[in-house]
C-alpha positions as CSV (number, residue, x, y, z in Angstrom):
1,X,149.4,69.2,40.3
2,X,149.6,70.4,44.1
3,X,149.3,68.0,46.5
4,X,147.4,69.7,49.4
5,X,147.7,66.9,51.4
6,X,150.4,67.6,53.3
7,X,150.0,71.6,53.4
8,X,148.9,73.8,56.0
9,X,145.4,75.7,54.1
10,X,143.8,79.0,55.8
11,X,140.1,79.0,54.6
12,X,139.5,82.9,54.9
13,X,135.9,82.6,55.3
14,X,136.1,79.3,56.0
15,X,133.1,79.5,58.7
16,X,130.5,80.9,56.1
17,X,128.2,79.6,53.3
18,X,130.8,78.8,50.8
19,X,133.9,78.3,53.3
20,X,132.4,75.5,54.8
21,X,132.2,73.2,52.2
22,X,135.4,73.8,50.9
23,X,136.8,73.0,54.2
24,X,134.7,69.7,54.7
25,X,136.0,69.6,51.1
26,X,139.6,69.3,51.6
27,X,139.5,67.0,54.8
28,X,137.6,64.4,52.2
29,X,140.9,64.7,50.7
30,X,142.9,63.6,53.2
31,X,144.0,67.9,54.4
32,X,144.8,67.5,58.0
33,X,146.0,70.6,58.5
34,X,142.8,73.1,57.3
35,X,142.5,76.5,59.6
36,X,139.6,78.8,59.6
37,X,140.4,82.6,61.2
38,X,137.2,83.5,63.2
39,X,136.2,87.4,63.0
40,X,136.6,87.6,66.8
41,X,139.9,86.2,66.6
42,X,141.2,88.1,63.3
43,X,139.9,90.8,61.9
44,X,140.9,90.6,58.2
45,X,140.4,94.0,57.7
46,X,143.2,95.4,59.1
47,X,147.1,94.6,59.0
48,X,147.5,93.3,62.4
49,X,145.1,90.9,62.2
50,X,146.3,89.9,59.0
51,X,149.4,89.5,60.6
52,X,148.3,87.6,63.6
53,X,146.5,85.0,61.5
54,X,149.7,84.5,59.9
55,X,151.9,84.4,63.2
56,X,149.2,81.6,64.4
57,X,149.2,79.6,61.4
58,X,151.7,79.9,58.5
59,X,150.0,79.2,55.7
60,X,151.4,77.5,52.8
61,X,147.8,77.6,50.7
62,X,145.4,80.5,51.3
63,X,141.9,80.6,50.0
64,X,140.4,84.0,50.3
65,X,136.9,83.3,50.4
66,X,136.0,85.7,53.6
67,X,133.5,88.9,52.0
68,X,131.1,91.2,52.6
69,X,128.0,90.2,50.5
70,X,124.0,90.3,50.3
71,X,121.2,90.6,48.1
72,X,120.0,93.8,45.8
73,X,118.7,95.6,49.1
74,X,121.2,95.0,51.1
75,X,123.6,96.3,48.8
76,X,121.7,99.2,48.0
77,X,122.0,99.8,51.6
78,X,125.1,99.6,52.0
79,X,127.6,100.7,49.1
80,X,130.6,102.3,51.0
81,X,131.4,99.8,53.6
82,X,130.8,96.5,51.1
83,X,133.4,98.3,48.6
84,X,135.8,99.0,51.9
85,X,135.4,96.0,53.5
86,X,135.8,93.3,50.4
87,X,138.8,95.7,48.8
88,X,140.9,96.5,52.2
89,X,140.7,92.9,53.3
90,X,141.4,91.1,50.5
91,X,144.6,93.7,49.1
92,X,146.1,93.7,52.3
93,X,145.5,89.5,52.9
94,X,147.4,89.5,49.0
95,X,150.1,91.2,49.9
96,X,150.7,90.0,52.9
97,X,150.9,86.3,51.4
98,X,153.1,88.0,49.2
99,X,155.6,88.9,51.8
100,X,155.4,85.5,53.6
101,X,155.9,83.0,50.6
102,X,152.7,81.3,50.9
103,X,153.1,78.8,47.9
104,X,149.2,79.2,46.4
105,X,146.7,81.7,46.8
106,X,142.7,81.4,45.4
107,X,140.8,84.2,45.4
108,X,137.6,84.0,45.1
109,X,136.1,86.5,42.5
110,X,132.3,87.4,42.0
111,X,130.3,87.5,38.8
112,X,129.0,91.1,40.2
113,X,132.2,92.1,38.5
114,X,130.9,91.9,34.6
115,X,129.5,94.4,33.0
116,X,125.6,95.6,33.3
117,X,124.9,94.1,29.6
118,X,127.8,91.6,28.8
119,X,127.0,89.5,26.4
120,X,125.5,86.3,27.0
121,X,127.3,83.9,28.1
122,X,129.5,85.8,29.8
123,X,133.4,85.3,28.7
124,X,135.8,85.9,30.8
125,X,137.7,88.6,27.8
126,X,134.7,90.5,28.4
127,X,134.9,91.3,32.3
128,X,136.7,95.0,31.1
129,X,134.1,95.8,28.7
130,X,131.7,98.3,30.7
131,X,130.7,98.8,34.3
132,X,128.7,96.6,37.0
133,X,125.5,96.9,37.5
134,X,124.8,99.6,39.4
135,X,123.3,97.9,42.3
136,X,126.0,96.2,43.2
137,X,129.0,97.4,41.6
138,X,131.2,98.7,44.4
139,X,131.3,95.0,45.7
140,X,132.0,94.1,42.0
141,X,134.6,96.3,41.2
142,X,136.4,96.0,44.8
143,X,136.6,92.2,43.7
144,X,137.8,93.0,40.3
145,X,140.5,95.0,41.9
146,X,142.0,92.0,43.7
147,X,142.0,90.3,40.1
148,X,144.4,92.8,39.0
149,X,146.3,92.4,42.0
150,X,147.0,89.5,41.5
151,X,147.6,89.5,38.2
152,X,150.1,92.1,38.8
153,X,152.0,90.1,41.7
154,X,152.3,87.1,39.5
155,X,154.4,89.3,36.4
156,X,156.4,91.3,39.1
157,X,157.1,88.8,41.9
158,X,156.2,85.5,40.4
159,X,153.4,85.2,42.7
160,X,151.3,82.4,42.3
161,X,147.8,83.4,42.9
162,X,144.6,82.4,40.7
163,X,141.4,84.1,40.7
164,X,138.4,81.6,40.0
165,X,134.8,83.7,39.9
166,X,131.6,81.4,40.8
167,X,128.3,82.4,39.7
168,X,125.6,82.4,42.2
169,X,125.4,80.0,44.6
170,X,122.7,78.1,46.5
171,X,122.5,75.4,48.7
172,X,122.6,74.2,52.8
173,X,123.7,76.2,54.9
174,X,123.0,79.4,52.7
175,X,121.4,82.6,54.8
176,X,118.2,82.9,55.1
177,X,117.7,86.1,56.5
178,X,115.2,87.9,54.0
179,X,117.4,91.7,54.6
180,X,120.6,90.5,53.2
181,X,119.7,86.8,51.6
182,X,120.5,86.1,48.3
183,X,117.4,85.3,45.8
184,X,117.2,81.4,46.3
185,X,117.0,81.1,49.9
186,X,115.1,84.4,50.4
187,X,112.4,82.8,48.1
188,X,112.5,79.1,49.5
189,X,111.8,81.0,52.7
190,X,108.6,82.9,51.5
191,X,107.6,80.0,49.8
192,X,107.7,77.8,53.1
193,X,106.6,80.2,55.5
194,X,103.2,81.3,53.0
195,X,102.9,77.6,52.9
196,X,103.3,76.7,56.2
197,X,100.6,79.6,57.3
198,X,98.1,79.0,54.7
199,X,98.7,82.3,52.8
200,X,96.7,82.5,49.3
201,X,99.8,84.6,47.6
202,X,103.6,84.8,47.7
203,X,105.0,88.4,46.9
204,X,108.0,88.7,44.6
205,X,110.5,91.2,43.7
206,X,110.7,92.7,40.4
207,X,108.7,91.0,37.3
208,X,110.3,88.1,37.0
209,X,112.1,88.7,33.6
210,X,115.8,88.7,34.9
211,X,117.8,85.0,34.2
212,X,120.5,83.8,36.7
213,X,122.6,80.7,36.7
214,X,123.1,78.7,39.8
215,X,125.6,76.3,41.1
216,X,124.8,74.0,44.0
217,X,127.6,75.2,46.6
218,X,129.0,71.6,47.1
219,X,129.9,71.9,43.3
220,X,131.2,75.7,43.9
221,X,133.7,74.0,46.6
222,X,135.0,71.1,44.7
223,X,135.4,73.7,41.5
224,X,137.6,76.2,44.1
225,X,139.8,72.8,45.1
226,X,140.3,71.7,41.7
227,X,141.6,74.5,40.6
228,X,143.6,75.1,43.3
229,X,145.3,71.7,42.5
230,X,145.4,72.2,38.7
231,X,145.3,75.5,37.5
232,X,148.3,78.2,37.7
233,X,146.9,80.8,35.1
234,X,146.6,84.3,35.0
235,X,143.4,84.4,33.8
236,X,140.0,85.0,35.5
237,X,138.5,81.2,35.0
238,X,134.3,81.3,35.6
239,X,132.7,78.6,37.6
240,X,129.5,77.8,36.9
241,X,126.7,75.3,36.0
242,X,126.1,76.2,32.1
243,X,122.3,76.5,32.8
244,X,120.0,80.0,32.8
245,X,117.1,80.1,34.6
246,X,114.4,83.0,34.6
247,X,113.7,84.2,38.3
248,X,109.7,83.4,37.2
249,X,110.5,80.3,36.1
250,X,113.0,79.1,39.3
251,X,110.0,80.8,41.6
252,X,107.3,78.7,40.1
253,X,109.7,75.7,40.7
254,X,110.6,76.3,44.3
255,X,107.0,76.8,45.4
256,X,106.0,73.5,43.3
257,X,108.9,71.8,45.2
258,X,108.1,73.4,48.6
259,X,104.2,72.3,48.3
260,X,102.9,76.4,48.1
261,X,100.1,76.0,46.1
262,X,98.7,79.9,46.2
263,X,98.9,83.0,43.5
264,X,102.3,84.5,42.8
265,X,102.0,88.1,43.1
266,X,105.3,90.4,41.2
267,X,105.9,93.8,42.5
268,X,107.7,95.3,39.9
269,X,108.2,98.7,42.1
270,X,111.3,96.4,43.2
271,X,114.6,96.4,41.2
272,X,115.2,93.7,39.0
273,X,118.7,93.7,39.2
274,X,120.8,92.6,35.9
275,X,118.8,91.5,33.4
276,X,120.6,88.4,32.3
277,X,123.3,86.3,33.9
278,X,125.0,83.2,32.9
279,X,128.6,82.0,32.5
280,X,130.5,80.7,29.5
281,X,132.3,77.8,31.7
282,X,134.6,76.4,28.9
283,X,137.6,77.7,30.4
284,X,136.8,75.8,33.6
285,X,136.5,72.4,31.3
286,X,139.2,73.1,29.6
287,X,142.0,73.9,31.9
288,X,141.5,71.6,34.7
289,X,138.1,69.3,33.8
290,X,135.7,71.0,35.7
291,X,132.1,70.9,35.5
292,X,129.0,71.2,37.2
293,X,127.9,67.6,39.4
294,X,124.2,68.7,40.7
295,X,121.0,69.6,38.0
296,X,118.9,72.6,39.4
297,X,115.9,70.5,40.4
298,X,117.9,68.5,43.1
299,X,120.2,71.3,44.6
300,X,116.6,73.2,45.0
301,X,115.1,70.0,46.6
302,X,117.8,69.6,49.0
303,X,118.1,73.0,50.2
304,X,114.4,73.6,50.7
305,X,115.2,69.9,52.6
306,X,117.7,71.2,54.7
307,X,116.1,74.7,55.0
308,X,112.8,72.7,56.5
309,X,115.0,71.0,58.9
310,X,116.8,74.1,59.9
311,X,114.3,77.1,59.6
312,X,115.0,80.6,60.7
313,X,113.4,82.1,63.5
314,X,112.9,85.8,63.5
């Protein structure tokens, strides 16, 4: 087991949705020495700021959490510079960790990465078997390339780096900005803002058939840190909650928990994105005990909470 105690840990990303519970994470382990690279500071994308982050703050442990992500829209919008931006930074971060004997590196994969109709739930053996969906397969595929990197580093140099891939995440904190938010909070923030002005109907992408699975980011965190600790595989590992939830079905429940009380309206010109999604999580179990902490009704309640408390503004 790795004792991060006593290691200095770079939290690529470590300012953002996910990051920031991971770092908050590790300091409730007793991690004194947890540094986040800021954008302005170090730009990830290229080699000398790569470099620099290094030169500032040696790294024994890296988690590479830092991307480029958004919703269906946004990556429509923008296919060339999310495959660029999540490939470049993360091949070059690899191998420069690589070159500087850092002892551990996570990498944080995406679920974006399985094929358009994998089976469900989604294995792990099956992440080769056909290509993304098509709406956001360059981010997928740029992930799944720093899987094989890594991969590849660990049978030619020994190189231990692990590759953990969480499913979609919710949660405080998340972005709420309705051009490049994710499904949950982009719905939590209809729901409140039609509630909040009296509006008779919430509008909703798609037709509500697709399923997801969600996992409350606190659980996302302590699943990255635990495996950090106990797992020194080659293999992808999912990490997820076990539960699938139609986007009807999780609508109806966020405006019941938000108080909307109007007529939900689909408009199915909008892309519905893949049509199912869950995550066989036995591997996760297995190999270093992890599961799932937070049921779907409370991680909704206490992000529309939080959310309520912190709403956007423009």
């Amino acid at each position: 087991m790795l004792d991060l105690r006593g290691k200095r840990v770079v939290v690529t990303g470590g300012g953002g949705f996910l990051g920031s519970f991971v770092v908050e994470g590790l300091k409730k382990r007793g991690c004194e020495q947890v540094f986040v690279p800021r954008r302005k500071d170090f730009d990830l994308t290229t080699v000398e700021g790569i470099e620099k982050m290094f030169a500032a703050y040696k790294p024994e442990v890296i988690f590479h959490l830092a991307a480029v992500v958004g919703g269906i829209g946004a990556n429509k919008e923008n296919p060339g510079s999310f495959f660029y931006q999540n490939a470049i930074m993360g091949i070059q971060l690899i191998e420069a960790a690589r070159l500087h004997g850092v002892e551990k590196t996570i990498v944080a994969g995406s679920i974006c990465s399985y094929p358009k109709f994998t089976p469900v739930p989604f294995k792990e053996e099956d992440l080769w078997n056909g290509y993304p969906e098509e709406t956001n397969a360059p981010y997928g595929v740029a992930k799944k390339a720093l899987l094989v990197q890594c991969q590849a580093y660990r049978q030619q140099y020994g190189m231990n780096a692990i590759f953990l891939m969480p499913v979609n995440l919710y949660g405080p904190r998340d972005n709420f900005d309705l051009e490049s938010s994710h499904v949950i909070p982009a719905i939590i923030r209809k729901a409140v803002e039609a509630r909040d002005s009296g509006a008779n109907e919430l509008v909703c992408w798609g037709d509500g058939s697709p399923t997801r699975e969600f996992l409350y980011v606190e659980d996302a965190a302590e699943g990255l840190i635990t495996g950090a600790e106990q797992y020194n595989g080659i293999e992808p590992v999912n990490l997820g909650s076990g539960f699938e939830v139609s986007i009807k079905d999780l609508t109806e429940k966020i405006a019941r928990i938000s108080g909307f009380n109007g007529s939900l309206v689909w408009d199915t010109g909008r892309p519905n994105g893949q049509p199912r999604r869950m995550l066989d999580t036995t591997r996760a179990a297995d190999w270093f005990g992890f599961r799932a902490g937070v049921n779907l009704e409370d991680g909704l309640a206490k992000t529309i909470a939080w959310y309520e408390k912190n709403p956007v503004q423009s």
